[in-house]
C-alpha positions in Angstrom: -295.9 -41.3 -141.8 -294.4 -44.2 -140.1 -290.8 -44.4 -139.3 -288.7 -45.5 -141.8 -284.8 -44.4 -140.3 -282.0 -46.7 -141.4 -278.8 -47.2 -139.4 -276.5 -46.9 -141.6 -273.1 -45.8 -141.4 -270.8 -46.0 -145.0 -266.9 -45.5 -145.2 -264.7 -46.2 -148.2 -262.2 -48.3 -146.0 -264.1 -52.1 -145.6 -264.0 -53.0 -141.9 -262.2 -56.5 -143.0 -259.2 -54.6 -144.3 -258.7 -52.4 -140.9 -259.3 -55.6 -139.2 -256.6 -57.3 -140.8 -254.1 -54.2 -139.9 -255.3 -54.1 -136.4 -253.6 -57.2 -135.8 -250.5 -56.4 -137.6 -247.0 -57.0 -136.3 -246.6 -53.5 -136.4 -247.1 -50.8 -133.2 -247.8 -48.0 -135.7 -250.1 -49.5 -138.1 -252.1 -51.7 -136.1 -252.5 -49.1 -133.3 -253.8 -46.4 -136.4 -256.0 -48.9 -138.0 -257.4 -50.3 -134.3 -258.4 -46.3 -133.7 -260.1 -46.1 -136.8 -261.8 -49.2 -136.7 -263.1 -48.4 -132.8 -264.3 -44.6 -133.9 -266.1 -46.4 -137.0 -267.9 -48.9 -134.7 -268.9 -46.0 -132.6 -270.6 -44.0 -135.2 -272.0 -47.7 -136.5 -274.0 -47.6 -133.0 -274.3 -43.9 -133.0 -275.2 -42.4 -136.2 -278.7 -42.4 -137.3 -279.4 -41.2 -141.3 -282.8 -40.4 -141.9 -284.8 -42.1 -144.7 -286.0 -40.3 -147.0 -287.7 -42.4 -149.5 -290.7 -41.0 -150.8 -290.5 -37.8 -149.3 -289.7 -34.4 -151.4 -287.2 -32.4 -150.4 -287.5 -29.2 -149.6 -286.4 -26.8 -151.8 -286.4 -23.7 -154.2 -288.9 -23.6 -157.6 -285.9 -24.2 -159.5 -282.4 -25.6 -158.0 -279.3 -23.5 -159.2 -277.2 -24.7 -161.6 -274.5 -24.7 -159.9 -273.2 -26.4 -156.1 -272.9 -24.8 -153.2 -269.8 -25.7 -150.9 -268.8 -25.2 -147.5 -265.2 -26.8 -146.8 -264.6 -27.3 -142.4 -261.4 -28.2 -141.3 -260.9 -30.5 -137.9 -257.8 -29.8 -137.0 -257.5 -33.6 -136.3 -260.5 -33.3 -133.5 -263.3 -35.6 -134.1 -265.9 -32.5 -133.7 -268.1 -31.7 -136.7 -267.9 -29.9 -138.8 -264.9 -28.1 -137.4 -264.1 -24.4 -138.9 -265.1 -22.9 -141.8 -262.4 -22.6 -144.0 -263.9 -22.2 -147.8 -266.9 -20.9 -148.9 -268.8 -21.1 -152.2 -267.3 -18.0 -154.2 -264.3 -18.2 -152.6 -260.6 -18.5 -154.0 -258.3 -21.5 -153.8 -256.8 -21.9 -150.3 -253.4 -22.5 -149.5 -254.4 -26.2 -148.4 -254.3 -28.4 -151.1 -256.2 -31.0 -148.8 -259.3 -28.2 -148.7 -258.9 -27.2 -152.4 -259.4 -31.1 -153.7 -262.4 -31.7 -151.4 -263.9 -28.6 -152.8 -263.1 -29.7 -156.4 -264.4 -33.8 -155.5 -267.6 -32.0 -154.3 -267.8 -29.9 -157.5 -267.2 -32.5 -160.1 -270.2 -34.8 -158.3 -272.5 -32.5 -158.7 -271.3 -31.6 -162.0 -271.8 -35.2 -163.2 -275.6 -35.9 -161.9 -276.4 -32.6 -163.3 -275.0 -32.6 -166.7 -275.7 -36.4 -167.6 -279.0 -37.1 -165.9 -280.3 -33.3 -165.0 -280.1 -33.9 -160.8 -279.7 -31.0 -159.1 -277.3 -32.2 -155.9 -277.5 -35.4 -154.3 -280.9 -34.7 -153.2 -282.4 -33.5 -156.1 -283.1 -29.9 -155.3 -280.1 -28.2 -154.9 -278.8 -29.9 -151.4 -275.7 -27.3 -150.1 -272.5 -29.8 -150.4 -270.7 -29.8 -147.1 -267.3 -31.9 -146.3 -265.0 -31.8 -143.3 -261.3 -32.5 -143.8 -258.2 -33.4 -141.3 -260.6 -35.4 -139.5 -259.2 -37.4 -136.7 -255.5 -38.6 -135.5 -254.4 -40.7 -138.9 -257.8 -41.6 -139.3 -257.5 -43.9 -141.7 -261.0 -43.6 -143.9 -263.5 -41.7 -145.2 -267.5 -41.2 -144.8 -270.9 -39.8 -145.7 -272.4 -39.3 -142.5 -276.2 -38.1 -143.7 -275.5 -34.7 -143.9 -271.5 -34.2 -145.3 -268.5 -35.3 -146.4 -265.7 -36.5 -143.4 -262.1 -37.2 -144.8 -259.3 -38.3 -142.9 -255.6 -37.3 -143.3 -254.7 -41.5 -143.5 -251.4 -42.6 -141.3 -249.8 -41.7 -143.9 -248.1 -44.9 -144.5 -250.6 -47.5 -145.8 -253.1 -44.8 -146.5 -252.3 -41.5 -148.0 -255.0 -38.4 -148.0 -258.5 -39.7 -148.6 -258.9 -36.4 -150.8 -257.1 -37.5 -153.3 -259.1 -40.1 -155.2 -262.3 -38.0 -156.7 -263.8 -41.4 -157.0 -263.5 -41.8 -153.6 -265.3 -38.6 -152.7 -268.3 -39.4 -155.9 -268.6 -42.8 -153.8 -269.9 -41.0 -150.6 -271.4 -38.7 -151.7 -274.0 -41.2 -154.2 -274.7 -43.1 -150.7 -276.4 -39.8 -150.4 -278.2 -39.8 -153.6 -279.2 -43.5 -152.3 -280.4 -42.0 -149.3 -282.4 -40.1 -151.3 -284.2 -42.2 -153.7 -283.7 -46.2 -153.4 -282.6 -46.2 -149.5 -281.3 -49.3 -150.1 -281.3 -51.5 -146.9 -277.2 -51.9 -145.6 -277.3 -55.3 -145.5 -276.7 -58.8 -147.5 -277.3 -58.1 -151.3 -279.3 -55.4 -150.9 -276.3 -53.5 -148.8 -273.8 -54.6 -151.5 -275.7 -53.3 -154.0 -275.7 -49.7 -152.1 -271.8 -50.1 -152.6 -271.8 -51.0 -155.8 -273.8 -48.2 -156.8 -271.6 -46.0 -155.0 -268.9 -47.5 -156.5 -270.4 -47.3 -160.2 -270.9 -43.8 -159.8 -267.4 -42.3 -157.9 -266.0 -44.6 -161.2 -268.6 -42.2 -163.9 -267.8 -39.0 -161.9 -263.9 -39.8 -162.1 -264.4 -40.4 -165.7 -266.6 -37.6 -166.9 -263.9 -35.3 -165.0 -261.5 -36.8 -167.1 -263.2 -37.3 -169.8 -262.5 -41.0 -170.7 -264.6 -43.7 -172.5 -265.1 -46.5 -171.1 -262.2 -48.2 -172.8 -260.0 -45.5 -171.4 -261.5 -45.5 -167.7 -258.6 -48.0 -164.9 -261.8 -49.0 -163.4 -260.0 -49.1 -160.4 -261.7 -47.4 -157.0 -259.0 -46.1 -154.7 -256.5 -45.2 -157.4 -253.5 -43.2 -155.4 -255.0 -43.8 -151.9 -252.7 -46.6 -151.1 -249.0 -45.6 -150.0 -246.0 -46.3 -152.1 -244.9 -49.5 -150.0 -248.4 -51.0 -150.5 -248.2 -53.9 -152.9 -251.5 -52.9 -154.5 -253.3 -50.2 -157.8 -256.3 -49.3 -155.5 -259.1 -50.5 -152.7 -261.2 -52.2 -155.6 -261.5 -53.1 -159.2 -264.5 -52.9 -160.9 -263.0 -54.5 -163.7 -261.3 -57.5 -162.3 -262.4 -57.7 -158.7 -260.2 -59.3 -156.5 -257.1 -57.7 -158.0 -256.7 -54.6 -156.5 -254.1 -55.3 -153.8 -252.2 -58.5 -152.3 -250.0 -57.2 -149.6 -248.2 -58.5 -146.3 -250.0 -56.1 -144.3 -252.7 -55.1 -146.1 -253.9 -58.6 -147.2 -255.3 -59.9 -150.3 -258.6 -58.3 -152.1 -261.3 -60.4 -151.4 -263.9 -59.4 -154.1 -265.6 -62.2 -156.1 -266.4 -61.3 -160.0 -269.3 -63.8 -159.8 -271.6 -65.6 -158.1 -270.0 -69.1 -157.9 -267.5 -67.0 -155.4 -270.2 -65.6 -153.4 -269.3 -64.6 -149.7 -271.1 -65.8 -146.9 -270.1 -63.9 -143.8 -272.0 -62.2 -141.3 -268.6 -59.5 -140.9 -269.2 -56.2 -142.5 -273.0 -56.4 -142.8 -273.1 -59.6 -144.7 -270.0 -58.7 -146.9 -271.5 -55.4 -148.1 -268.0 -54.3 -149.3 -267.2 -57.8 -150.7 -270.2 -59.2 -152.6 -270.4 -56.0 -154.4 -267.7 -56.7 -156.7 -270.3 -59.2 -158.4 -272.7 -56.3 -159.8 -269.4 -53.7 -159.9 -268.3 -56.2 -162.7 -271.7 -56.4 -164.2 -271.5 -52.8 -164.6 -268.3 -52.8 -166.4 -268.6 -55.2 -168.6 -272.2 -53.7 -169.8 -270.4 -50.1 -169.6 -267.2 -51.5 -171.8 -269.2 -53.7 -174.1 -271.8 -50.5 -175.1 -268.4 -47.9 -175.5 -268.3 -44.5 -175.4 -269.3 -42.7 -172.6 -269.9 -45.0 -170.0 -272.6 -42.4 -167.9 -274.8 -41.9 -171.2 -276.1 -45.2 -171.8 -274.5 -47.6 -169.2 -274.8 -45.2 -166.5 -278.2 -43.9 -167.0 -279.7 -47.6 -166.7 -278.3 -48.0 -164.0 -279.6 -44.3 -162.5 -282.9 -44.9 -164.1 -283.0 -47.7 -161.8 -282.2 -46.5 -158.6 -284.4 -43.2 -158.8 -287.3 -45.3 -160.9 -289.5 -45.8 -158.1 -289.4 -50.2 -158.5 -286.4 -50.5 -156.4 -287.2 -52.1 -153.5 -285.0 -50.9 -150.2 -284.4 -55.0 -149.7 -284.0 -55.6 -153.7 -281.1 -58.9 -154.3 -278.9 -58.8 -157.0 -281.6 -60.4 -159.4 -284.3 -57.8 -158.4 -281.4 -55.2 -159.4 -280.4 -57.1 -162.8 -284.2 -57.5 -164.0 -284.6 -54.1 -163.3 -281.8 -52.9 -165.1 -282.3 -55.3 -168.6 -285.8 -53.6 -168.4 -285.1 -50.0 -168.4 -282.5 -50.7 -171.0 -284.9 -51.8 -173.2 -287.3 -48.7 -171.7 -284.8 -46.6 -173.0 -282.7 -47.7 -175.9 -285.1 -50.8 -176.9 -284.5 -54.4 -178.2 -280.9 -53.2 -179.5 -277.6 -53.6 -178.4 -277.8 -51.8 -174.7 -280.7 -54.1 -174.2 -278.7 -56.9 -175.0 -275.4 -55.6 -173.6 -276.8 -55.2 -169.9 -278.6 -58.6 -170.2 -275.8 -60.3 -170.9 -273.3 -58.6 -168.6 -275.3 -60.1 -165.5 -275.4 -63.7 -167.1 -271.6 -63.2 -167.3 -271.2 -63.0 -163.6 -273.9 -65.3 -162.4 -277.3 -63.4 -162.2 -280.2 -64.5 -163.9 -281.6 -61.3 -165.4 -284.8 -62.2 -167.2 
């Protein structure tokens, strides 16, 4: 089989927000944000995620129903995974840092399993493994292939990236991404990995919670930010663009449509901007249906990205035709059909 590896390397934190604090009038901040943004350039270059698109993984007759975890702490090194300190099986630990990893990592598997029968990321029963207290107020939070990395933030501008579970549910589905679409990091395509990372850390938050749509913030980030930041969260699905305007942070870039498109060649052509354009698509499909937004709204989208049409390059209109079709796959020529077609005209995309 030819080679098919992707360099990929995702983090929570958009390299245009650390780059704005690294030039902050501000010893403590910019020199926090300037170390994150050089060890994230580093792994950029460095880390290597196999593709795995097409390929079976390898696993038991019949995944277990329930995750296996394995919690590492780093001490604040940057050597993975660190120690073991919590097991599958294993009671609470007196590190509330280590106990809401384990509980982020539970409640994302918990969510592909009960709404659309996925064992794990991977689809077999992948072991969930994350690494906390990663770093020297490293400032952000990753999927590196094969687990979960957190940093403890500087504790000023960014508080423990445990905290959000959206935040962990966004990571990890760059894994289930990995796994089926392997959507190429870059351009459209690359913002569309986001947003699907982002629509599904929203649905894992939410079935945790157990909201509806109309009950649901939306927001990505929510309690990440510290309390001097002039800001709800790192991004909002439902008004992007909104979700912070600070002095030091800056302003949310995030268009809701394509008239506000963003041409840049920063941040793999604006992977972590553009995708505010199908994040809002989501949400206004997702609102506009009700209910539950994973049962209808959410398993378009998931019958897209594991349906096999996908292709690792696909633009925003390959994603919106894809999606108007496997509503109407699914529900037919009712009001998902209709709500999902629509939703994508509202922001720009043709989607038939």
């Amino acid at each position: 089989m030819a080679d098919t590896t992707n360099r990929v390397f995702c983090t929570i934190v958009p390299p245009h927000v650390l780059d704005h604090l690294a030039r902050a009038d501000h010893p403590r901040r910019s020199g926090a944000a300037r170390r994150t943004l050089e060890h994230d350039a580093l792994q950029r270059t460095r880390r290597t995620i196999t593709a795995v698109r097409g390929l079976i993984p390898a696993a038991a007759a019949t995944p277990p129903d329930k995750p296996r975890r394995t919690i590492y702490d780093a001490r604040n090194q940057e050597t993975l995974p660190g120690t073991k300190v919590r097991s599958e099986g294993d009671g609470p630990s007196s590190d509330a840092t280590v106990n809401r990893a384990h509980a982020g990592l539970g409640a994302t598997f918990q969510l592909f399993l009960d709404a659309y029968r996925r064992h794990s990321i991977d689809g077999a029963g992948l072991p969930l493994d994350a690494t906390v207290h990663y770093g020297e107020e490293y400032s952000n939070a990753f999927w590196d292939g094969e687990r979960m990395v957190f940093g403890d933030g500087d504790g000023d501008l960014f508080l423990d990236f445990t905290i959000p579970v959206d935040v962990i549910g966004h990571e990890l589905t760059h894994g289930v991404t990995q796994y089926t679409a392997n959507l190429e990091y870059f351009g459209q395509s690359g913002a569309l990995n986001e947003s699907v990372s982002d629509v599904f850390g929203a649905l894992i938050k939410q079935h945790a919670l157990g909201q509806t749509a109309d009950q649901a913030d939306w927001l990505i980030g929510a309690g990440l930010l510290g309390p001097d930041v002039t800001g709800e969260a790192l991004r909002s699905m439902k008004a992007p663009g909104t979700a912070y305007d600070d002095d030091v942070l800056g302003k949310d870039p995030q268009p809701g449509h394509m008239d506000d498109f963003v041409r840049t060649n920063q941040d793999n052509g604006g992977v972590h901007i553009n995708s505010g354009i199908p994040n809002r698509a989501f949400h206004l499909a997702a609102t506009e249906i009700g209910g539950h937004a994973w049962e209808k709204a959410g398993q378009v989208w998931y019958d897209v990205l594991t349906g096999g049409e996908l292709a690792a390059d696909a633009d925003f209109a390959d994603f919106a035709r894809l999606t108007v079709a496997a509503a109407h796959a699914r529900f037919g020529d009712g009001d998902e059909h209709k709500a999902v077609r629509d939703a994508w005209n509202e922001v720009g995309v043709a989607a038939e």
